[in-house]
C-alpha positions as CSV (number, residue, x, y, z in Angstrom):
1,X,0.0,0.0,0.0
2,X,2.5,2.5,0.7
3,X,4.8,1.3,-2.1
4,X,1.7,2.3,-4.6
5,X,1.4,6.5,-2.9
6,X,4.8,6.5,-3.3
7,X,4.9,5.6,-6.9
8,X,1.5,7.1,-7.7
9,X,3.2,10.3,-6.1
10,X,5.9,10.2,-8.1
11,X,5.8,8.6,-11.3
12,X,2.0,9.1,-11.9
13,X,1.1,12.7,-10.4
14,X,4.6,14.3,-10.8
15,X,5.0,12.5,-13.8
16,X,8.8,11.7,-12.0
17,X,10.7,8.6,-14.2
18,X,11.0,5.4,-12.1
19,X,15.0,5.3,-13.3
20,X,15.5,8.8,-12.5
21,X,17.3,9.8,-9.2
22,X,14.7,12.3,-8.3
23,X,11.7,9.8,-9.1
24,X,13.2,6.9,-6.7
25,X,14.3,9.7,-4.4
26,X,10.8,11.2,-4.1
27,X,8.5,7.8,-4.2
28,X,11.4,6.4,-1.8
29,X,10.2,9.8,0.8
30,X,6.7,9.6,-0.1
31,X,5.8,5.8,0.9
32,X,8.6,5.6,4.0
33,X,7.4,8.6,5.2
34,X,3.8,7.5,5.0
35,X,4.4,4.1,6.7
36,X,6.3,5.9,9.3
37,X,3.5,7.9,10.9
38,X,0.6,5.4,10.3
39,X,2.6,3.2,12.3
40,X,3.5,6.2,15.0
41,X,0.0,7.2,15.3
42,X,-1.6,3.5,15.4
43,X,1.4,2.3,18.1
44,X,1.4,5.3,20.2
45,X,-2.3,5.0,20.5
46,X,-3.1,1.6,21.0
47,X,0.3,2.0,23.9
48,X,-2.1,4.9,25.5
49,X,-4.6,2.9,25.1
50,X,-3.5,-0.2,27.4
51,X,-1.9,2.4,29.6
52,X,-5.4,3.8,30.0
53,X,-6.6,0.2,31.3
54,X,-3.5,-0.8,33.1
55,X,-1.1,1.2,34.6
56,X,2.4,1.8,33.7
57,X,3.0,0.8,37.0
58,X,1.9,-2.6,36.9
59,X,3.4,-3.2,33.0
60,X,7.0,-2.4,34.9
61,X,6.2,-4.9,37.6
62,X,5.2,-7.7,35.1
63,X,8.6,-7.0,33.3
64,X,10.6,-6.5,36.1
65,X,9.1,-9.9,37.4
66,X,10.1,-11.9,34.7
67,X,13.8,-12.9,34.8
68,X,16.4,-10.8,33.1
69,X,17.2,-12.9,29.8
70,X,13.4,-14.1,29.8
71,X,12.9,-10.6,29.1
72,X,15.8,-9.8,26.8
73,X,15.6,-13.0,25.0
74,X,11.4,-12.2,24.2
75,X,12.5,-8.6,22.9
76,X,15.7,-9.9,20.7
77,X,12.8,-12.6,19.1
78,X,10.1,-10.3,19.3
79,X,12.2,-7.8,17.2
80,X,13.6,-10.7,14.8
81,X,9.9,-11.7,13.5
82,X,9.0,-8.2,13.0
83,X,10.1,-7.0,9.7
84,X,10.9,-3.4,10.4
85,X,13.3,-0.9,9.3
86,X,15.2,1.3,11.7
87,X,12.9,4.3,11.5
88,X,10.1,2.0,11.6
89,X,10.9,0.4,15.2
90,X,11.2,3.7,17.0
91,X,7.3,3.9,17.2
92,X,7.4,0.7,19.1
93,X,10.7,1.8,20.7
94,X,8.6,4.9,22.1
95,X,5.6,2.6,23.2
96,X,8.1,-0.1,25.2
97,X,9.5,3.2,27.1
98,X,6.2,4.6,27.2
99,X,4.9,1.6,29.2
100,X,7.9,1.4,31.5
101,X,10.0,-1.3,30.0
102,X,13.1,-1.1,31.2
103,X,15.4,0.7,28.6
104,X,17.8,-2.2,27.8
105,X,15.1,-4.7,26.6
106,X,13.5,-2.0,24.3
107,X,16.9,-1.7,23.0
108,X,17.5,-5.3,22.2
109,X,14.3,-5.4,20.2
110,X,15.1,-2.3,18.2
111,X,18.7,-3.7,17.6
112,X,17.4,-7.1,16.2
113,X,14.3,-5.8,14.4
114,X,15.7,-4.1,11.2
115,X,18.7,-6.8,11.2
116,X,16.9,-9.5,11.3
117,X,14.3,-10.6,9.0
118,X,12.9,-13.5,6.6
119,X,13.1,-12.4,3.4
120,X,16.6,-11.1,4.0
121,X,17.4,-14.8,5.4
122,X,15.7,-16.3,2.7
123,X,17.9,-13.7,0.0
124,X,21.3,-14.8,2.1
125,X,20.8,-18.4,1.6
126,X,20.0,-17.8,-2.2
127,X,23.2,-15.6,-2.4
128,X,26.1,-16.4,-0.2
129,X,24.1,-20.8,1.1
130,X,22.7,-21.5,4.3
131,X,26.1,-21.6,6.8
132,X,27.3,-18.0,6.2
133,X,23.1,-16.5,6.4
134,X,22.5,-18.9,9.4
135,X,26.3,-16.8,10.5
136,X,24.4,-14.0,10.2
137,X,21.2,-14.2,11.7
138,X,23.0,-15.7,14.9
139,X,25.2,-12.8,14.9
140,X,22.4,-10.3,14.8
141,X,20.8,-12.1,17.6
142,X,23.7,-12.0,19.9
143,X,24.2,-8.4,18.9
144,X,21.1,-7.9,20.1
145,X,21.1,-9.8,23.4
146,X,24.6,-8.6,24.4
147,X,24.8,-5.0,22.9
148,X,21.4,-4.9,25.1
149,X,23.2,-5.5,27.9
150,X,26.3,-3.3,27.6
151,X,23.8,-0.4,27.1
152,X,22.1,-1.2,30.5
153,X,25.2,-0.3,32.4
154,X,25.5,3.2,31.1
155,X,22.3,3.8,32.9
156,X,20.0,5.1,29.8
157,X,17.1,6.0,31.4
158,X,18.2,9.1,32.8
159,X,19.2,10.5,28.8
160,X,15.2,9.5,28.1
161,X,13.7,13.0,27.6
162,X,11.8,14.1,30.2
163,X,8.2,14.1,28.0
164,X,8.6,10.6,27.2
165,X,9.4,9.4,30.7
166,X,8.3,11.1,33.6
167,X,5.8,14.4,33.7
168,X,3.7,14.3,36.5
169,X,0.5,15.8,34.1
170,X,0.5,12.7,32.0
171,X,0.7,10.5,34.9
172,X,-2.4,12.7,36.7
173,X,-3.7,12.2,33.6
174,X,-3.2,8.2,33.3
175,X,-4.4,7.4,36.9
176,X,-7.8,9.9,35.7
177,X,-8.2,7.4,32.8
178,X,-7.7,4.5,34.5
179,X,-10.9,5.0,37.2
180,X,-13.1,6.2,33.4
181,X,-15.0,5.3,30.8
182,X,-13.6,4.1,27.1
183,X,-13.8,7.8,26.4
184,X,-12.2,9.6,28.6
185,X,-9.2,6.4,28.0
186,X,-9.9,7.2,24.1
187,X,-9.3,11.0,25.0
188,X,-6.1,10.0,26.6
189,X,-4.9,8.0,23.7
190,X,-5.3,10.5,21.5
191,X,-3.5,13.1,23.7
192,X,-0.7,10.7,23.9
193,X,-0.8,10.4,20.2
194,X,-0.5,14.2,19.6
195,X,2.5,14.8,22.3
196,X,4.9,12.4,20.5
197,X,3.9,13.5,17.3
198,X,4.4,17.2,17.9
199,X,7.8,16.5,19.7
200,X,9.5,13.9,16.9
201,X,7.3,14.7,13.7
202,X,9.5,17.4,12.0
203,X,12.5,15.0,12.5
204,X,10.8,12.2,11.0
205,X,10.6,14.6,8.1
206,X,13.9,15.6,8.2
207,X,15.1,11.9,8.6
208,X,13.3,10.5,6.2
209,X,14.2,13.2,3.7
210,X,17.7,12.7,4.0
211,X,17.6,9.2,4.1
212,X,15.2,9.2,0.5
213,X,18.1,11.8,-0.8
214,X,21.4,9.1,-0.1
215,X,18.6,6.1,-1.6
216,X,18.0,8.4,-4.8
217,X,21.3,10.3,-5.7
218,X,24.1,7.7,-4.4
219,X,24.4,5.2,-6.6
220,X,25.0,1.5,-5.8
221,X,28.2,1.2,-8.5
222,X,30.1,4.1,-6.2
223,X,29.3,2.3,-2.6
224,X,30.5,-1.2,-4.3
225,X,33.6,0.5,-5.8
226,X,34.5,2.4,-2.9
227,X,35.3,-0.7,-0.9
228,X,36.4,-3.3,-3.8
229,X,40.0,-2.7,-2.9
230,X,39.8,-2.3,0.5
231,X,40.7,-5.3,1.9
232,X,43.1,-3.9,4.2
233,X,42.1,-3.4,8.1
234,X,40.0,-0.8,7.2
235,X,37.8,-1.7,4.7
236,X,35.2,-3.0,7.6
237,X,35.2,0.0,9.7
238,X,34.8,2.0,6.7
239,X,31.7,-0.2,5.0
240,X,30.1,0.4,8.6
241,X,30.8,4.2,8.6
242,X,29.5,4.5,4.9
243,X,26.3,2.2,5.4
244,X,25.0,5.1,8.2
245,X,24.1,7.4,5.9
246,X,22.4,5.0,3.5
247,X,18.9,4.3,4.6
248,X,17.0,0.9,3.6
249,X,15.8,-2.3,5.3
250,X,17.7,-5.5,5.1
251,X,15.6,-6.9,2.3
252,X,16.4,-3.1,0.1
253,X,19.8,-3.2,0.6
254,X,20.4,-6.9,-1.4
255,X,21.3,-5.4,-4.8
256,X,24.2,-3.2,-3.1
257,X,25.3,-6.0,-1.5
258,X,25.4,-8.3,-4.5
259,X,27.0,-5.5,-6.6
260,X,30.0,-5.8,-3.6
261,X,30.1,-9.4,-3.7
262,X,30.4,-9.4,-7.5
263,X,33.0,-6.7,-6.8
264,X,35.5,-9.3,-4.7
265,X,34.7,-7.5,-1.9
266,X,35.1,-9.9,1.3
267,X,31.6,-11.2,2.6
268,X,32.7,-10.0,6.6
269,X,33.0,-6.0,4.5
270,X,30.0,-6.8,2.7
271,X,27.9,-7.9,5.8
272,X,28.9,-5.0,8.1
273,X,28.1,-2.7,5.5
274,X,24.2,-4.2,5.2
275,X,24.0,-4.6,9.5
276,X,25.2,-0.5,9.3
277,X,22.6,0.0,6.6
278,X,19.7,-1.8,8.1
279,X,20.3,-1.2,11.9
280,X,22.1,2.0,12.0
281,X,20.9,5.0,9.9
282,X,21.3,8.7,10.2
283,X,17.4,9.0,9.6
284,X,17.1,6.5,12.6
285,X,19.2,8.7,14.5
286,X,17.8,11.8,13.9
287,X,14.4,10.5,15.1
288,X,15.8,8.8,18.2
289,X,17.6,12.3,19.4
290,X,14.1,13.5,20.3
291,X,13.7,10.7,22.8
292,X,16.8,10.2,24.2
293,X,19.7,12.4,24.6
294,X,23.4,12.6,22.9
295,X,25.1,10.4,25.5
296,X,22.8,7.8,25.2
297,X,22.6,8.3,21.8
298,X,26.6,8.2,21.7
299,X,26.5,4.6,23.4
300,X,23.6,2.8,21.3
301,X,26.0,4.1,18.4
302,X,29.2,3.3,19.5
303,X,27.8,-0.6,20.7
304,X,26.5,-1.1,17.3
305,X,29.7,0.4,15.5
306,X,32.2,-2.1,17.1
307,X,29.5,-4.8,17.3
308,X,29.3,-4.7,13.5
309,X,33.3,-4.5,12.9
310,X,33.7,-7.2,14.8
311,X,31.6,-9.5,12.9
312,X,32.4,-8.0,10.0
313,X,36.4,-9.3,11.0
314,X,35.4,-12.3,12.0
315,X,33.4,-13.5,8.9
316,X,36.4,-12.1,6.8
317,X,38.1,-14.6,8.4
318,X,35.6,-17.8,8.9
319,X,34.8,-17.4,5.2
């Protein structure tokens, strides 16, 4: 459905080529951009929803009372069924803090969620066999589960903005909800709904744009060139450094990756550069910064940076 806007958008209203940079650039903004708010405004409401029946209070105590890697381990496979993109897990990001799930499991689900997917499982057995894709989904897992964990002892939850986390209003507001009606809970949904919105939507624009402007106007040839000779140390740190930029899910970002492959680039540079593409881009950023801070911000970035490197190394040298 949002594939169609975009190209109806583009190609048919503008009358934009589908081979031209500015056509994919603009049908790419059109249907991402689309999909990202439906699923911001139907998450955040149906989160304010269940907070209006049960309190955040009591959503904490069922997670907290669940052991540690029962929790972490139902995020990391929560997140590997869902078939997100980066931007497209913050909404569900935003609900997990919203209901008082401790910080660490919501960021093993949005670690695994854009990594880890089907059809990109599927793809990776087609391309590279079934050992080096069953590799990788194991990697993104533990990724997930551990890079989870290292984030939990920088203590995010006090780099969560404040009107995310903790106003006393909203929480006035929630206990008010809780003793009503359906619609003074729908009422509360809804305010919930226009809160986040007004806080993050301008940098979902702003994401989102610069995101559709690298999937338009770089072309795959130059990222698949760039690193075809670097097979010295540095050609994995560099794949994950140029993969932030680029913006696509780990199903989009296939043809770049075969273009590598065919290339000689080593499959280790070649994977990092897809986990940086899928898991870790600058659009994702941007729309994270307005619900946590830079230093926690800093850390989810630097985790996933080495994390990625490292396998990157190691499947250079397994295969």
């Amino acid at each position: 459905m949002f594939e169609q806007l975009g190209n109806w958008f583009a190609f048919d209203l503008f009358g934009l080529s589908p081979t031209s940079q500015l056509g994919l650039a603009v049908q790419f903004f059109v249907m991402d951009l689309t999909k990202i708010f439906v699923l911001l405004v139907v998450i955040i409401y149906l989160m304010g929803l269940l907070r209006a029946y049960v309190s955040t209070e009591r959503v904490r105590q069922i997670v907290m009372g669940k052991p540690a890697w029962m929790a972490r381990s139902l995020a990391v496979s929560l997140g590997a069924v869902t078939p997100f993109c980066s931007c497209s897990s913050v909404p569900l990001f935003i609900g997990f803090v919203e209901a008082r799930i401790p910080i660490g499991i919501t960021f093993a689900f949005l670690i695994a969620s854009p990594m880890i997917n089907e059809v990109a499982v599927v793809l990776l057995i087609g391309i590279l066999g079934w050992k080096i894709a069953l590799a990788y989904v194991l990697a993104g897992l533990v990724i997930a589960y551990v890079g989870s964990i290292i984030m939990e002892w920088f203590k995010l939850e006090r780099w969560v903005e404040s009107y995310v986390w903790d106003i006393k209003v909203r929480q006035q507001a929630e206990q008010k909800a809780l003793s009503s009606g359906f619609s003074q809970r729908h009422h509360f949904a809804l305010n919930e709904v226009n809160v986040i919105v007004k806080r993050i939507g301008l940098w979902i624009v702003i994401g989102i744009g610069l995101g559709a402007a690298f999937h338009g106007f770089v072309p795959e040839s130059w990222v698949a060139g760039t690193l075809a000779d670097a097979s010295n140390w540095w050609s994995v740190p560099a794949a994950v450094l140029i993969g932030v930029p680029l913006y696509s899910n780990a199903t989009g970002v296939f043809p770049i990756i075969e273009a590598m492959l065919n290339k000689g680039v080593p499959v280790g540079t070649s994977l990092a550069l897809m986990m940086s593409i899928a898991a870790l881009s600058l659009p994702e950023l941007l729309i994270l910064r307005k619900v946590i801070r830079w230093p926690a911000l800093a850390v989810f970035v630097g985790v996933l940076v080495v994390s990625f490197t490292l396998v990157g190394y190691l499947f250079n040298y397994l295969f």
